[in-house]
C-alpha positions in Angstrom: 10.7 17.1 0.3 8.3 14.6 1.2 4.7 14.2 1.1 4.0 14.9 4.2 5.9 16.3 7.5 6.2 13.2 9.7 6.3 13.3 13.7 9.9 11.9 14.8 8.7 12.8 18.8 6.9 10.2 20.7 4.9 8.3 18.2 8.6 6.8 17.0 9.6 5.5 20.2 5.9 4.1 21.0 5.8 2.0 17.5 8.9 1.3 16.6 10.4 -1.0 14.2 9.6 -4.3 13.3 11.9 -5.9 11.9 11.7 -6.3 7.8 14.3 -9.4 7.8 12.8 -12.5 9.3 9.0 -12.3 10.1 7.4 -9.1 10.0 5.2 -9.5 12.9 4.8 -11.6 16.4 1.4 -14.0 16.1 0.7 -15.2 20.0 -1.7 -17.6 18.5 0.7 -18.7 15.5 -0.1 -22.7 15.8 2.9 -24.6 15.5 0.8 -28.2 14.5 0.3 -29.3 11.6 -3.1 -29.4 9.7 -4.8 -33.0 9.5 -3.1 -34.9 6.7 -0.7 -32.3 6.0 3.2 -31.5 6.4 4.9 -28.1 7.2 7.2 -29.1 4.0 9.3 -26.1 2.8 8.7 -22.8 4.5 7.2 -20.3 1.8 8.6 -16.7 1.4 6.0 -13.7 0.9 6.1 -10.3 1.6 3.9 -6.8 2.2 4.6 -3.9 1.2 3.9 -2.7 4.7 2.9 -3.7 8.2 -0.3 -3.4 8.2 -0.8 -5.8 5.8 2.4 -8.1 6.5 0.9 -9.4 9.9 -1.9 -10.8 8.8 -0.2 -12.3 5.7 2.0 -14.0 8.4 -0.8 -14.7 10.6 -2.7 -16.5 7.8 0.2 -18.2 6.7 1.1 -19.5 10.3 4.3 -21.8 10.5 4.5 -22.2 6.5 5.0 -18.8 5.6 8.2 -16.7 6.4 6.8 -12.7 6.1 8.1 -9.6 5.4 7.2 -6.3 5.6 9.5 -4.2 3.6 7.9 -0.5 5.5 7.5 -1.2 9.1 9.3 2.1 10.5 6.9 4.8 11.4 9.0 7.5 10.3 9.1 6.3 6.4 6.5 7.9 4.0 5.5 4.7 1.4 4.5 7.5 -0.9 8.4 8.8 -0.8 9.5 5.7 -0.2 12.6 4.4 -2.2 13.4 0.9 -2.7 16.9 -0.8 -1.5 18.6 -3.2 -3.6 17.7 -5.5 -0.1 14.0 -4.7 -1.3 14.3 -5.7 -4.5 15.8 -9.5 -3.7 12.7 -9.4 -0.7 10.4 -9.6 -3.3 12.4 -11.2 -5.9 12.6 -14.1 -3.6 8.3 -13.8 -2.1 6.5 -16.3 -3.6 3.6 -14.3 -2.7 3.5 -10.3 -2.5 1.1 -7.8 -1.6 0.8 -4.3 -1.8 -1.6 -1.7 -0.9 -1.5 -0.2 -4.2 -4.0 3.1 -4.9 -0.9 5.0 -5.4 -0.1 4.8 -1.8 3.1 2.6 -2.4 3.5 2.9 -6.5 7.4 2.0 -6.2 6.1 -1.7 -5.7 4.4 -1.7 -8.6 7.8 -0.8 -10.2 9.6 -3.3 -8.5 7.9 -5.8 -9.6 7.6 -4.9 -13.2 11.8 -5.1 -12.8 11.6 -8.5 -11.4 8.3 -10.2 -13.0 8.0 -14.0 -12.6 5.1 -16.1 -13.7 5.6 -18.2 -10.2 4.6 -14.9 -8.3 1.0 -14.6 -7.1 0.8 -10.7 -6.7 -2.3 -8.6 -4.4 -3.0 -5.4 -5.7 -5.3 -4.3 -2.2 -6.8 -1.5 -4.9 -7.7 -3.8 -7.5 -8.7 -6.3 -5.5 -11.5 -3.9 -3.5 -12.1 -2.2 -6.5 -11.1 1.5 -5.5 -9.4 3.6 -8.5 -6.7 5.8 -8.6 -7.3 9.2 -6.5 -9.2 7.2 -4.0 -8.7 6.4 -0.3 -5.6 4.5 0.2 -5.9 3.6 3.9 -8.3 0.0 2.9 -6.7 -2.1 6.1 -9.1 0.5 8.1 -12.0 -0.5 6.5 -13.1 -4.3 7.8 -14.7 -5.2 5.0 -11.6 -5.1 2.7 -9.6 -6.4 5.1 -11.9 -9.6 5.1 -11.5 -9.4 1.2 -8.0 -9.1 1.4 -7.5 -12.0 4.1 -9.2 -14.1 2.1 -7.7 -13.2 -1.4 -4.1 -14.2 0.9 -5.6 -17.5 1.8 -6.5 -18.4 -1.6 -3.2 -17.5 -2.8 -1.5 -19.6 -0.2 -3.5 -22.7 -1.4 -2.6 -22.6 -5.0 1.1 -22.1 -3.9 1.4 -25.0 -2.0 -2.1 -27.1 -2.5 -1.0 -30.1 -0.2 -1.3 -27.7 3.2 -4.5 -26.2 1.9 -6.7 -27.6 4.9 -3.9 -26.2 7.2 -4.2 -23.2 5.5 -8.5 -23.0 5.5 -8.2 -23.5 9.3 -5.7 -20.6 9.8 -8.3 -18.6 8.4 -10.8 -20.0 10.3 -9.3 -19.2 13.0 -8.2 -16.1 12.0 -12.3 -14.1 11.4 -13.3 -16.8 14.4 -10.9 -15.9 17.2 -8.4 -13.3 16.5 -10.7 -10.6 15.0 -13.2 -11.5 17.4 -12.7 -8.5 19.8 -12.0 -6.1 16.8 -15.4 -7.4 15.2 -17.0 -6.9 18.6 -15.8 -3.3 19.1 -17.0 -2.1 15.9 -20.8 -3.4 16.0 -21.0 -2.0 19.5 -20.1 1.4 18.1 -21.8 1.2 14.9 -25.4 0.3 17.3 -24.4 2.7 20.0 -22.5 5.8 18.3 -24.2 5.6 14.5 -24.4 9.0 13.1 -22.4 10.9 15.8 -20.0 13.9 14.3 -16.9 13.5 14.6 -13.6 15.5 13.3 -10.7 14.3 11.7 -7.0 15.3 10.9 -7.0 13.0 7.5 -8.6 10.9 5.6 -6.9 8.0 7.2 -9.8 7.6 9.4 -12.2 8.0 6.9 -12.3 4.0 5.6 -12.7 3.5 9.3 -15.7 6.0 10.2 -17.3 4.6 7.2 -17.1 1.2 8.7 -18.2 2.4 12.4 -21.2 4.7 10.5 -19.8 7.9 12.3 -20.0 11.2 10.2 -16.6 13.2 9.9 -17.8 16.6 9.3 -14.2 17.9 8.4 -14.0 18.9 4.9 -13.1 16.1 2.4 -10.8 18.4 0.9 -8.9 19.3 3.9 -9.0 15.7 4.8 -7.7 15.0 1.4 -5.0 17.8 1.3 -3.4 16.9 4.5 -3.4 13.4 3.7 -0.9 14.1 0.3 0.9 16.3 1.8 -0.8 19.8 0.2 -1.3 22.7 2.0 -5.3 23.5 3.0 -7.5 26.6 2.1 -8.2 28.6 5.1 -11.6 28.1 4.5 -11.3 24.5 5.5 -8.8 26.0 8.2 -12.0 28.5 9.6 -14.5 25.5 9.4 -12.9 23.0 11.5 -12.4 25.8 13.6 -15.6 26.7 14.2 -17.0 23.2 14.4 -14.2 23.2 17.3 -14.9 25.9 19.0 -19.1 25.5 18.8 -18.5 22.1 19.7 -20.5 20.4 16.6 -17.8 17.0 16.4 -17.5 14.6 19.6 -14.8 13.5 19.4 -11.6 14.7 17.2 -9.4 12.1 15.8 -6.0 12.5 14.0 -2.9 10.4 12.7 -0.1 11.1 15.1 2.6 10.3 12.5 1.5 13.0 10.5 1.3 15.9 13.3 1.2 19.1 10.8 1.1 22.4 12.7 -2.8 23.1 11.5 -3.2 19.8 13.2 -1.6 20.2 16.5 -3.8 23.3 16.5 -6.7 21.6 15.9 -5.6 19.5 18.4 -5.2 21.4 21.0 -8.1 23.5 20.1 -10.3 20.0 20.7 -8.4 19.8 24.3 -9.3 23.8 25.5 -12.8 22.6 24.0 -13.1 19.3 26.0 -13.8 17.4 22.9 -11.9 14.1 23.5 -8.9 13.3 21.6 -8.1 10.3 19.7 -5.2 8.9 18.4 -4.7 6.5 15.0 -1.5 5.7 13.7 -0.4 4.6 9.9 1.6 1.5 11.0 1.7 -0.9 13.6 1.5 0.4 17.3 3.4 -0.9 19.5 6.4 -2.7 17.7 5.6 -6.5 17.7 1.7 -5.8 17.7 -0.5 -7.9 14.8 -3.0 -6.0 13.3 -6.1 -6.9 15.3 -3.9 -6.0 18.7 -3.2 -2.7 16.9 -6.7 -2.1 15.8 -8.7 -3.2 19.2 -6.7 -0.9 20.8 -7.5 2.3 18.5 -11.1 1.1 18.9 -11.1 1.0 22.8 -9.7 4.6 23.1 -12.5 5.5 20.6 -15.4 4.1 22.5 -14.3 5.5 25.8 -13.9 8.8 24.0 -17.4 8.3 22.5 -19.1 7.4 25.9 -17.5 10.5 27.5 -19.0 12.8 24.9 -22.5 11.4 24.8 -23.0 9.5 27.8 -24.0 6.5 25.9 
């Protein structure tokens, strides 16, 4: 059994696969130039453990970097998840890997221990933003680690191949100046707008993210927590997201669609019958192709109309 029950309905056919042999993601502002005083020389291979985190590791690395994201299928759980020998000469051959880490994708930790190689420059996301074991996996919804992370990548990239280091500083640049822009836009209008507004949740998925927006999930960390690894909840999480349903104390209730337990479609549809807005986040990439930011505006729009609806702000 796995660690969770995963929604093979609509949610698959929306995101879709990207494909983990070639480039993991589809960059519309990839520049093909080159950097002043620099060559595009050999093509470098690196890899992600997953989606979220390949497309900006190919967006930073722009036409020197080949990516891969070894989890890019919305239907595979990276707790579960078990390595093909095609995974294990992926990263064998990444000059460059990263993984989320925080026990959310432990079997790349052991894949690299099999294949170890001095050469390697390896990102830990846990480490490197400092959350321990038993913490909140889901960092690439929180924008301050992602900024850590982006710029952990670029560094990285530089001491792998130092003569394209300007072309790899202005990827970045361009990267916080112009691609996040709308992303970085969306969230300071909700965080001055919608600070301190309830809200529910279906896992703690969302919870990196509420922190970032400074909305206050009143669902139960534990339930939050449970549903997130899989575990069954205590029915006296069950009765308090009920009532906070049903006396209308969240605004807006938001849950992971590829994790669609039947407490949650309850909840769900409990919100609906309530008219309490509902919004939907996803684990991976949505829709097949999408780079992060494209992924994340558009979880952020649906949020803010949500939130204007249910406060008029």
């Amino acid at each position: 059994m796995g660690r969770r029950t995963w929604a093979a309905t609509a949610a698959i056919a929306v995101l879709g696969a990207v494909t983990t042999t070639g480039c993991a993601t589809t960059n519309p502002n990839e520049s093909s130039g080159s950097a002043a005083g620099t060559k595009p020389g050999k093509v470098i291979e690196v890899a992600a453990s997953i989606n979220a985190w390949g497309s900006i590791l190919q967006q930073l690395g722009g036409d020197r970097v080949k990516a891969t994201s070894i989890i890019s299928n919305p239907n595979t759980d990276p707790h579960d998840y078990e390595p093909t020998p095609q995974d294990g000469v992926t990263i064998a051959k990444s000059k460059l890997f990263l993984y989320n880490g925080v026990g959310y994708d432990s079997w790349a930790a052991k894949s690299l221990a099999a294949g170890e190689k001095e050469s390697r420059q390896v990102i830990d996301v846990g480490k490197l933003v400092k959350v321990p074991d038993g913490g909140n996996p889901h960092r690439w919804y929180s924008a301050a680690d992602v900024a850590t992370v982006a710029n952990a990548i670029t560094a990285d990239l530089k001491k792998l191949a130092p003569a394209n280091a300007s072309y790899f500083d202005q990827q970045n640049k361009k990267f916080f100046a112009a691609d996040l822009a709308e992303y970085n836009t969306l969230i300071k209008q909700i965080q001055t707008t919608y600070a301190g507004t309830a809200v529910g949740a279906s896992e703690s998925i969302f919870s990196p993210l509420a922190d970032t927006l400074k909305l206050t999930v009143l669902t139960p960390p534990s339930f939050l927590k449970a549903t997130s690894e899989g575990a069954d909840p205590t029915p006296a999480d069950l009765a308090t997201i009920t009532s906070q349903i049903k006396n209308k104390k969240i605004k807006v209730y938001v849950y992971n669609s590829q994790n669609a337990t039947p407490d949650i479609a309850a909840q769900v549809k409990a919100a609906k019958a309530e008219g309490i807005p509902v919004v939907t986040v996803t684990e991976t990439l949505s829709p097949a192709g999408a780079t992060f930011q494209q992924w994340q505006v558009a979880q952020l729009r649906a949020l803010t109309a949500a939130l204007k609806k249910a406060t008029g702000r």
